[in-house]
N, C-alpha and C positions, 0 to 999 in steps of 0.2 A: 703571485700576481703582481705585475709592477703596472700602476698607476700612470697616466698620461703627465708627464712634466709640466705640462699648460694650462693654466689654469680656463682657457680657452678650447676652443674645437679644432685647431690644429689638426689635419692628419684624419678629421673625419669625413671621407669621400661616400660618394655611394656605391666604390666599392667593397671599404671598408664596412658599411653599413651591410651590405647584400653576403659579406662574408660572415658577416656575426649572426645574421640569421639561419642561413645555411649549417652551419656549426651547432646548435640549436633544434633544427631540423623543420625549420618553415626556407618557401622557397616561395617567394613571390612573382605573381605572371605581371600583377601589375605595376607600374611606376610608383615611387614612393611621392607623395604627395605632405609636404611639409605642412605643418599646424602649427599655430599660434604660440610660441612659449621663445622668450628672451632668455631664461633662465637654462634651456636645458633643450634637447635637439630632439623635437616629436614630430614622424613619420608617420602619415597612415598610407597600408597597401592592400592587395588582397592577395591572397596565397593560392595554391594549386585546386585547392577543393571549393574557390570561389567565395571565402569566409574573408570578413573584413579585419585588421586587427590594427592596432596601435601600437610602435615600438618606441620607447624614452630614451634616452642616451644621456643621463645625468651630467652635469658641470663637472669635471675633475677639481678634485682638491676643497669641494664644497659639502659633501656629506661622506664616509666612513661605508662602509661594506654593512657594519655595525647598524648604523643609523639609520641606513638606507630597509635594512632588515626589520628593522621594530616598524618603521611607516608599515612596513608591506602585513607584517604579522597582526598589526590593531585593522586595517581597514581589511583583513583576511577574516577577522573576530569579526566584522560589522557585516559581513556580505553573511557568513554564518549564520546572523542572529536574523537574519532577512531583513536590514540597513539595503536603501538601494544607492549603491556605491558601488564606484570604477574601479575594482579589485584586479591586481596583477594574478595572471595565468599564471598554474604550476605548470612547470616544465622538468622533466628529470628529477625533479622531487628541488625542486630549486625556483623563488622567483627574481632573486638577482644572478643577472650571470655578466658575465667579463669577455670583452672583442679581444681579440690578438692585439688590438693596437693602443690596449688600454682605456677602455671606457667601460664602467658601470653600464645596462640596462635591464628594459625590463620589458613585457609583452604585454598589453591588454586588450580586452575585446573593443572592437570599435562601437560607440553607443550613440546611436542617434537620439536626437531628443530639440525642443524650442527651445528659445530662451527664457531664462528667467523673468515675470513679470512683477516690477519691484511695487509695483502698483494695485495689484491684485491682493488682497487680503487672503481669501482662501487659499493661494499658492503661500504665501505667508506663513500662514498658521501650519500648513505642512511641513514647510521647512521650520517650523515649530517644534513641532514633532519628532520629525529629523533628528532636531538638535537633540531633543531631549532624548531618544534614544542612542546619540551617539554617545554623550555626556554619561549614560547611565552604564555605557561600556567600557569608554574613556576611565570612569573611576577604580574600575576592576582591580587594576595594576597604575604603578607607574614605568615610567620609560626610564631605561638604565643609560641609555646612550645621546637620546637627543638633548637638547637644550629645551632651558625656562623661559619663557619671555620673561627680559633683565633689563636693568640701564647699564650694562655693560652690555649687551651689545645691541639696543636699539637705539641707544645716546653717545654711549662713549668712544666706543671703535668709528659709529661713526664722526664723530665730534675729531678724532685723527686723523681721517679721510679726509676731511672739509681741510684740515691744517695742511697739508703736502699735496692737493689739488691746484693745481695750475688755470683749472679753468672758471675758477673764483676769482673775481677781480679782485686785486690786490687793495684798491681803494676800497673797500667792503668788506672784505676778509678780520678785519679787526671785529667791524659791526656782528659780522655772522657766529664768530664764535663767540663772542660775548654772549647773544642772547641764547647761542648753543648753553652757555654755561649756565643763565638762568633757569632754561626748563630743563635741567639734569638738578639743580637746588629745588624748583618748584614739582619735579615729577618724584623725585627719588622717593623719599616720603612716605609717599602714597601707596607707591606699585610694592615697593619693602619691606609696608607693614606683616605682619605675620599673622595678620589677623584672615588672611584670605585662603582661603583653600584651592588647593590647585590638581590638576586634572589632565589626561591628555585629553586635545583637541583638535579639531580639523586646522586650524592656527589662521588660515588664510580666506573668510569665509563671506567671501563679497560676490555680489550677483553673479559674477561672471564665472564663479566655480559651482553652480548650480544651472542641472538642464532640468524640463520640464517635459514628461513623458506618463501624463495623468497620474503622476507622482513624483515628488522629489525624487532625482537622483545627483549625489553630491560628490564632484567630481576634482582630481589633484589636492591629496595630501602631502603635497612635499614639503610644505614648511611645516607638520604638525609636528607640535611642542608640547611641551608643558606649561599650564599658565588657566587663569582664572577663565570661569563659564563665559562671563562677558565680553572675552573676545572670540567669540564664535558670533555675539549678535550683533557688535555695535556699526560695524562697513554693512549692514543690511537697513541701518535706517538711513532715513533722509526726509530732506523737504523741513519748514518749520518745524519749530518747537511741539507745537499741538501733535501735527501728523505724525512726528518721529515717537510722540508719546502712545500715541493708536497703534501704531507700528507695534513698540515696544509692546502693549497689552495684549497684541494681538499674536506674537512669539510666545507672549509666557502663559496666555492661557492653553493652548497645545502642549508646551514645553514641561507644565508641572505632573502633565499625565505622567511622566516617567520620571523626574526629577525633580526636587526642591532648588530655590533659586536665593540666594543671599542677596535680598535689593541692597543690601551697602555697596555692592562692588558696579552702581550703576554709578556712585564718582569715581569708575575709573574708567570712563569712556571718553572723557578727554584726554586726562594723561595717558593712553595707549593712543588717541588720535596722536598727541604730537610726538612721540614715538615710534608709529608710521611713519609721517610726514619727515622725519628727519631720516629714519633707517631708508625709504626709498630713494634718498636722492643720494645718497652713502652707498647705495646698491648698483646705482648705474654710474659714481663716477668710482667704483672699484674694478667695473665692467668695462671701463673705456677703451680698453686693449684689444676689445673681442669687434671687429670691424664692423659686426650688427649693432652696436649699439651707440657709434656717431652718426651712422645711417637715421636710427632710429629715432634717437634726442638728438636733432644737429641744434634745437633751440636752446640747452645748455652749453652751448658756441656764444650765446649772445648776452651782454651783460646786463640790459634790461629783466631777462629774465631774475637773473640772480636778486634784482633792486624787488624783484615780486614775490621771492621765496624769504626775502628778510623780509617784506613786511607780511605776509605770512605768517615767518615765526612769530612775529612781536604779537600780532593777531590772536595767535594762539599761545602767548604768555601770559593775555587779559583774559581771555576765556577760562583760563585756568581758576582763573578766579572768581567766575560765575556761581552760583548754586545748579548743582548738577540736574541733569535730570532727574525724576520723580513719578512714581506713582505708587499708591493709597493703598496700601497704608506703608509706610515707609519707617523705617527699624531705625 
């Protein structure tokens, strides 16, 4: 199998698309109808017997045959243990398979369902639940092929990025990587200790990858890693100090039905905040080649922005230094 040279979608037409499925042995009557994903090219259609389905086309040169296999094999284990989760179709005793023109995909059922309501306590405590049964599978094994959340690479690859980017204002560019370099001193620390136990996880686990179908259904593991319980919960809170703390109790009381919870690792919900914050904008100006994504961000064109993302960082250099969140009894 050779691999797409482009780190982009090059070369993926919709015939190229309607031939990889056909190969496969779906034959869609309907148009393919694109869904929401900057990272990766998702199609939903509907085949010859009227059934809806979902087909991915993974980013070349961004996950392994390897890596792409352990995703599918752990949320394979979670749909098993009756997890309700967006599990890849077997096909031919395969759920990665390869286009003629080079590109990784894969097939899933199409799942309807509402949005997530961040607001809603009892949808809340389900995704509580969730969590703590995925966590409880998650521990089974670890992953041979994926990655740890690291500060190599949620600080440092990009802290290189920001250096050979052109669309950081040069008067700025000093400023940015500097405090780049404080919160890789004030984070390292922390996330490094070895005192944390790590786990695979859904890795990416923000409203927007949960539908609501009188039950959690938890949906796109493609960043899942390995790495501490509390980044599965901490992009689900918000709002003040007080509600993010309701928030919080209202996860763990659900979540310890299946799992115990180490409250030390609730200081590490800043340091992975600014380790998002910097990995995302490392993400789209590694992306900037792929023509959906000046479309998409034309407002990192603008150098205002950039004067927003540095005080940002510095923002989140002093919060680093707050006393983290808490709740009682605290180890």
């Amino acid at each position: 199998m050779e691999m797409s040279a482009s780190f982009n979608f090059q070369g993926l037409s919709p015939d190229n698309i309607w031939d990889a499925l056909v190969k496969i042995g779906f034959y869609p009557e309907s148009g393919l109808t694109e869904l929401n994903s900057y990272e990766n090219r998702v199609f939903q259609f509907m085949d010859e017997h009227r059934q809806r389905y979902v087909v991915k086309f993974y980013r070349p040169q961004r996950w392994s045959y390897e890596q792409i296999k352990e995703e599918h094999e752990f949320v394979l284990a979670l749909k098993e243990a009756e997890v309700s989760v967006a599990a890849p179709l077997m096909i031919n005793s395969e759920t990665v398979h390869f286009s003629d023109n080079g590109f990784y995909f894969a097939i899933f059922p199409s799942i309807g369902g509402r949005a997530y309501e961040t607001d809603n306590l009892f949808q809340l405590e389900e995704v509580g639940r969730t969590l703590g049964r995925i966590h409880q599978i998650g521990r089974k094994k670890s992953y041979e092929y994926r990655p740890t959340v690291s500060i190599a690479e949620y600080l440092i690859a990009p802290k290189l990025e920001f250096e050979s980017s052109a669309l950081i204002p040069n008067n700025l560019k000093p400023q940015f990587i500097e405090v780049i370099d404080k919160l890789i001193h004030d984070v390292r620390p922390r996330i490094e200790d070895s005192a944390w136990q790590i786990l695979r996880l859904h890795g990416d686990c923000h409203p927007g990858n949960i539908l609501w179908r009188d039950e959690v259904v938890m949906v796109d593991f493609d960043d899942s890693r390995m790495g501490s319980a509390v980044q599965d919960f901490w992009m689900l809170l918000n709002g003040s100090r007080q509600e993010q703390v309701i928030q919080l109790d209202t996860i763990l009381e659900s979540y310890y039905e299946y799992q115990d919870f180490d409250l030390r690792e609730l200081s590490l919900i800043e340091p992975l905040r600014a380790m998002r914050m910097v990995h995302y904008l490392a993400w789209v100006l590694k992306r900037w080649n792929d023509p959906a994504f000046p479309r998409a961000f034309i407002w990192f064109q603008e150098q205002d922005f950039w004067f927003k993302q540095l005080a940002l960082f510095k923002g989140q250099v002093e919060q680093l230094n707050e006393p983290p969140l808490q709740l009682s009894p605290m180890y």
